[in-house]
Each structure stands twice: as C-alpha cells, then as structure tokens.
C-alpha positions in Angstrom: 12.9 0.7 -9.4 10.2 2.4 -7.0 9.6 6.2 -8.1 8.6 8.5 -5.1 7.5 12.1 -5.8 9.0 14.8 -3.8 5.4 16.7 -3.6 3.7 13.7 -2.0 3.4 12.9 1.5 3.4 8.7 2.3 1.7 6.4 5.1 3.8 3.3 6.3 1.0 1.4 4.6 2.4 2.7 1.6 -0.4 4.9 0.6 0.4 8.6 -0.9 -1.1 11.6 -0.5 -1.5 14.9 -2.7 -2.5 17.9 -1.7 -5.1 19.6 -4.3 -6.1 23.0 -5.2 -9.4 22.8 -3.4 -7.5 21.6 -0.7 -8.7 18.2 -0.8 -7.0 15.3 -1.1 -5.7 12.8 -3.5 -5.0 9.3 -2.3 -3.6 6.3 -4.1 -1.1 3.3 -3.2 2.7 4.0 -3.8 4.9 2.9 -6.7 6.9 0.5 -3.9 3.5 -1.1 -3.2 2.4 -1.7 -6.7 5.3 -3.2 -7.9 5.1 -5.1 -4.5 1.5 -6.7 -5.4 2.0 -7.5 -8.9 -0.8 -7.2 -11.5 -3.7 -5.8 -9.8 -7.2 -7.1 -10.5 -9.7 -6.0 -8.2 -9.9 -2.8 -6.1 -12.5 -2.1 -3.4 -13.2 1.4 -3.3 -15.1 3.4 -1.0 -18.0 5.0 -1.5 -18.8 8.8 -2.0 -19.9 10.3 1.5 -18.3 8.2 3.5 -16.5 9.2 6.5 -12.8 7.7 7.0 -10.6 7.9 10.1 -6.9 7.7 9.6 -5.3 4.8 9.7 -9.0 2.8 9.5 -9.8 0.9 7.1 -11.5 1.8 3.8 -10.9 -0.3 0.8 -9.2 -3.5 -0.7 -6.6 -4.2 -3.2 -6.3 -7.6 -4.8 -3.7 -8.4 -7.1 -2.5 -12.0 -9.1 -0.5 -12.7 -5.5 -2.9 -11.6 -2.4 -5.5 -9.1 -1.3 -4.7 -6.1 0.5 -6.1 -3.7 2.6 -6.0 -0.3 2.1 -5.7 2.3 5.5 -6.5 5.6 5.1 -3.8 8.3 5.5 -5.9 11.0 7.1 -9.8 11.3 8.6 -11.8 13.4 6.4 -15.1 12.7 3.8 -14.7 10.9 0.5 -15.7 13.7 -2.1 -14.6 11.6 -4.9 -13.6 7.7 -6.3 -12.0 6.9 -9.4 -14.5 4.7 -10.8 -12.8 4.0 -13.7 -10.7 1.7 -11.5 -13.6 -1.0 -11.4 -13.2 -1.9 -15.1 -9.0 -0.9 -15.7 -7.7 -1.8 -11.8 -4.1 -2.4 -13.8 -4.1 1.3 -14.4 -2.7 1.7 -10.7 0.1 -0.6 -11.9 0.7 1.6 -15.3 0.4 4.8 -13.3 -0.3 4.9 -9.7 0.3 8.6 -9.2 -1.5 10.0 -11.7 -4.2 7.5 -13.4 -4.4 5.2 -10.7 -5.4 7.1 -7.9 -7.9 6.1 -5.6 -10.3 8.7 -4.0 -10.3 12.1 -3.4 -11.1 13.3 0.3 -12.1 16.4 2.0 -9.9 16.5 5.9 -11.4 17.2 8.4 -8.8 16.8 10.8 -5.8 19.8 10.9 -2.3 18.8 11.4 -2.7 14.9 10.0 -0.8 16.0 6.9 2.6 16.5 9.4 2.3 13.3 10.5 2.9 11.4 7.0 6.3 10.8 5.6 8.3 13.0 3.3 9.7 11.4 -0.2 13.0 10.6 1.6 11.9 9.3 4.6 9.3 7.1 2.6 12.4 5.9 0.4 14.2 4.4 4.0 11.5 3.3 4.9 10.6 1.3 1.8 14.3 -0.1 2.2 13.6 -1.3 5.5 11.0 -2.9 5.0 12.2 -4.8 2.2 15.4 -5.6 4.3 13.6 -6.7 6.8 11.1 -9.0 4.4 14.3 -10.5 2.7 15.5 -11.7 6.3 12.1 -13.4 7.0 12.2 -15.1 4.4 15.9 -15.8 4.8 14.9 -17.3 8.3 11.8 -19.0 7.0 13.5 -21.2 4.5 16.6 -22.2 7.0 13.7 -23.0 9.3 12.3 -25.6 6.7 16.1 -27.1 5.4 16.3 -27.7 10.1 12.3 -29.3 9.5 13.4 -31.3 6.2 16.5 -32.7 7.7 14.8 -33.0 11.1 12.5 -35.8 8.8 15.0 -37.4 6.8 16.8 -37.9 10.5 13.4 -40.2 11.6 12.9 -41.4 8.8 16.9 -43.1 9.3 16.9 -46.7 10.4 19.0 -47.6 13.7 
C-alpha cells in the first residue's frame, strides 16, 4: 500500500514536493505513482539551469510497462538533479521520497506551494483515480465481450 508523507505537498500528476532548508525545493514522483509504473528503467532528468513553469513539462519516466512524463509542480530554476538516477533509476522504486528524488529547484513564483495537495487530500485523490481507472477498464473489456460476440454473430450461418 501507497505511503504519503504528511510534510509533503502533491501535484495531480502525482509528483511530491519538499520544502528544504534553503528554501528550495525537493521534487520526486509519489509512492502511488511508482508502484503504479512498475520497475523503472530510464529517467529523463532535467538539466541544471534550466527554467521550469508549473505544470510544463520537464522530464520522462520509463518503467517495464510505459514511459511517463513528468510535470513540474511549481515554476522556479533547477539548482540541482540526482544524477545518480541515470545508472540506479530503481532507486525511485526502493525509495522515492528520500533516495529517489528527482531535482532540487529554486521558486520563483510565491504562493504555488498553496496550490498543491496536502497528504489527505493526495490520498482521495489517489483513490479516485484508481476508482475511476478500474471502471475504464471495467467498461473496456464489456466493450470487447459486445465486439467478440458481435463477430461470432456474422460469422453464424442463416
């Protein structure tokens, strides 16, 4: 089961967000979304110096089941990356809060922070979504059983 940390602050993209002593950032994806991806092979990270814009994209996750995009949480400057992601990228799947972080970034923009989701309102909105992803797939596989018997119907001789 997911673990969220009280002291972060979470996107709907599923990325968290830690407040540091220097009053830069910490960024990383959630323990919802790692589990979600599966084993994790490949991260894109950004570079340091560059500029992101919340909710823009800055990076890439790709894992044994699909590549995602990552969307920054707030606009600021990338200060730092965790390079050691290039050569371990499982280490956001052993610990994506502390280990597995993604970049470090200085905000530029005041107020962003209030606009992320507390550890309780990230946990409902985790179990929406996965609510919501069980009934598309619900729908999706009636919808094939309606186009399966739809061809076993013409494939019937009158």
């Amino acid at each position: 089961m997911a673990v969220f940390p009280e002291e972060l602050r979470y996107s709907k993209d599923h990325v968290w967000v830690r407040v540091d002593e220097d009053d830069n950032v910490t960024i990383g994806i959630s323990d919802a979304a790692q589990e979600e991806l599966g084993e994790i092979v490949y991260v894109e990270l950004p570079e340091e110096g560059d500029e992101v814009a919340k909710d823009e994209l800055f990076g890439s996750i790709e894992s044994s089941k699909a590549v995602n995009d990552l969307f920054a949480p707030i606009t600021g400057t990338v200060v730092e990356v965790n390079t050691e992601l290039i050569d371990s990228p499982e280490m956001i799947n052993d610990d994506p809060y502390t280990e597995g972080w993604i970049a470090r970034i200085k905000p530029s923009k005041k107020g962003e922070m209030r606009t992320l989701m507390r550890a309780d309102e990230y946990e409902e909105h985790v179990k929406e979504t996965s609510e919501d992803e069980e009934e598309e797939a619900e729908e999706e596989e009636e919808e094939k059983e309606l186009e399966i018997e739809d061809e076993d119907d013409d494939d019937e001789e009158y």
